[in-house]
N, C-alpha and C positions, 0 to 999 in steps of 0.2 A: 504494500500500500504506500502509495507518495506519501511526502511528509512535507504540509503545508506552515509549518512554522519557523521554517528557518529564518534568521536574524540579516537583516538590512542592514545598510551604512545610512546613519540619516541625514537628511537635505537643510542643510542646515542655513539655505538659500531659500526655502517656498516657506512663504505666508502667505497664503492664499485667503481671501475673502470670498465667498460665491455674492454673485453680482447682482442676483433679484432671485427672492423667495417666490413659492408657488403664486400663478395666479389672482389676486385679490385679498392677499395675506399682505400686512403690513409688518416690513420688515421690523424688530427692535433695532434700538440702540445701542453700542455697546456699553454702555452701561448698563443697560436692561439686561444686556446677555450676561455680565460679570454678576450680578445682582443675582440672576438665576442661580448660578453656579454656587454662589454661598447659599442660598439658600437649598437644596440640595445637602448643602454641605450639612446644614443645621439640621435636617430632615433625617441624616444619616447619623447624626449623635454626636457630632463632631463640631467644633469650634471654628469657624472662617477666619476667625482673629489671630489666633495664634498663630506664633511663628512660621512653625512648618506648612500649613495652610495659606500664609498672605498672598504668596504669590499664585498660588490654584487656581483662581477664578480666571487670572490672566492666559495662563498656560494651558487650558481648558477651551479658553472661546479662541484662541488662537490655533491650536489643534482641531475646533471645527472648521476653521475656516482653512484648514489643507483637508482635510478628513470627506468635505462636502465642497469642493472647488468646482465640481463638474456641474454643478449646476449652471455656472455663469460661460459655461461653452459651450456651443452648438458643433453636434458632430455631423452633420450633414456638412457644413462649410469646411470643417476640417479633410474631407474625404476630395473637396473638389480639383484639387489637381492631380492629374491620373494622364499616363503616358502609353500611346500607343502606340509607339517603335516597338516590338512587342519579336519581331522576325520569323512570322506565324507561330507563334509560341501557344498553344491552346491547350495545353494542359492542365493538371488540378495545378493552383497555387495556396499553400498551407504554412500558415506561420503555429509552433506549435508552442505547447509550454508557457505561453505569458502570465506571469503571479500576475494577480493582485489581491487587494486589499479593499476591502468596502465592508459595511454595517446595514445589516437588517433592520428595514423599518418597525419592527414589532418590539425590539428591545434593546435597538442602536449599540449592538453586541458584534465584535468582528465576523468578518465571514473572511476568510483567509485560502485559495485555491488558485489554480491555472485554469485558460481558457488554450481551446484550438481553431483557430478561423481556417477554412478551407472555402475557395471560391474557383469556378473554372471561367475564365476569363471568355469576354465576347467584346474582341477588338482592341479592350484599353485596359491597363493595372492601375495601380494605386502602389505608394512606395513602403516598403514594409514598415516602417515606422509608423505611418498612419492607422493600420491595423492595431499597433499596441496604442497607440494613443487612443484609439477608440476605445479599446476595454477601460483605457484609464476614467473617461471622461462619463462614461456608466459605471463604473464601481464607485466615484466620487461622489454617489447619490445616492440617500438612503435605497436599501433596496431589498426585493426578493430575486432569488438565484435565476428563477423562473422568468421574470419579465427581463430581468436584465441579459439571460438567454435570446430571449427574440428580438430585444432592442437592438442588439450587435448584428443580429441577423438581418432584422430587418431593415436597418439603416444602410449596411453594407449593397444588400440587392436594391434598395432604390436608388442610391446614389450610381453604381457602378454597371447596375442591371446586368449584373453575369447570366451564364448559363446555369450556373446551379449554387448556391451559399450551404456553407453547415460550418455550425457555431458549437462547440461540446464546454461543458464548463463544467470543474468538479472540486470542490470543495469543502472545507470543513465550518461548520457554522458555531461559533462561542455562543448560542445561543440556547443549545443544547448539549454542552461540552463541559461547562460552567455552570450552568445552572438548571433547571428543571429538570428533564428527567437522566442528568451528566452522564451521558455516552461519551466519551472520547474515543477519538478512533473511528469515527464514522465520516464516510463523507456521502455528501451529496450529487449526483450525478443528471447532469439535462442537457440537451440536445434540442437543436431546431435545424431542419434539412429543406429546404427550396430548390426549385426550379431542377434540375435531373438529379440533385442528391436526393430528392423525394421522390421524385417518380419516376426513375431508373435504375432495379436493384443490384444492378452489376457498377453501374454510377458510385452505388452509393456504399455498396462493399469496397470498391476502392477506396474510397475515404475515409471509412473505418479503422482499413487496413492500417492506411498512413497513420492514423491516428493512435491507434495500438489499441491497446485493453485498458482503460478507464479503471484507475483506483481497486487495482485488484480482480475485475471481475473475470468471464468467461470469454468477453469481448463478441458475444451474438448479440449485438443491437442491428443487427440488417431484417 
């Protein structure tokens, strides 16, 4: 079974703020957001005053604002420069392996795993950096495994309208690791297949193939 915890070098460059909260939600202030955060703090039994605490509230709303970044970027615009010098190159294109790092909207708990973008090109690429960028700018958003699954997907095939997308993503959720019913060691496994990775099962066993055996298993997802 992969092991979705390995330890990062941190960026000791991004502070990120997200740029506009949902729709007709008025954003706080950051006072309002530091204010939360002690209060939290008080709610947990614990003192915001003292020492070891004073800097929290700060360290906190500044960690959502890298944690939740993706909000304030549109991955459609990120995906539009794409190259068709291509030298009839039509085959799968597969970037594998991209960690990332995102939280569950139901108890803003990490979700820590890799994604696989596989797409078969029709006429034009995209540069592979943009692929990982795109996982980045959907994990930077509260999320469930499941939607943030076919966002990837679906963004991917409108912007690029390949022949076929599949998006595999497998991860472990701290939301059931940590607390409730603490299984560690579990991950979660989702998929979304378009255009002939759907409906071509020789298509779409190829891409599989590439892809390998997902967190242990038997690897019959065809």
């Amino acid at each position: 079974m992969p092991s979705f915890a390995e330890p990062t070098a941190p960026n000791t460059n991004v502070q990120k703020i997200p740029a506009r909260p949902a729709s007709g939600v008025r954003r706080p202030s950051r006072e309002e957001a530091l204010e939360a955060v002690r209060t939290l703090i008080r709610w947990a039994g614990d003192d915001p005053g003292r020492e070891g605490l004073l800097g929290t509230p700060d360290r906190v709303v500044r960690s959502y604002g890298e944690f939740f970044s993706g909000y304030g970027e549109d991955p459609v615009a990120l995906l539009q420069r794409t190259f068709e010098e291509m030298d009839g190159y039509d085959e799968i294109v597969m970037l594998k392996d991209i960690r990332f790092e995102s939280h569950c909207e139901h108890h803003i708990a990490p979700i820590i795993g890799k994604v696989h973008i596989a797409y078969l090109p029709n006429n034009r690429v995209v540069g592979i950096s943009k692929l990982a960028r795109l996982v980045e700018v959907y994990a930077k958003r509260l999320q469930i495994q499941e939607k943030m699954t076919a966002q990837i997907a679906n963004t991917l095939d409108e912007v690029l309208q390949p022949k076929g997308v599949a998006v595999m993503i497998e991860a472990a959720h701290q939301c059931m690791t940590t607390r409730g019913v603490h299984k560690p060691g579990v991950s979660l496994v989702t998929s979304r297949m378009l255009g002939l990775f759907r409906t071509d099962p020789t298509t779409r066993r190829e891409v599989l193939s590439m892809i390998g055996t997902p967190a242990g298993g038997n690897g019959d997802y065809a």
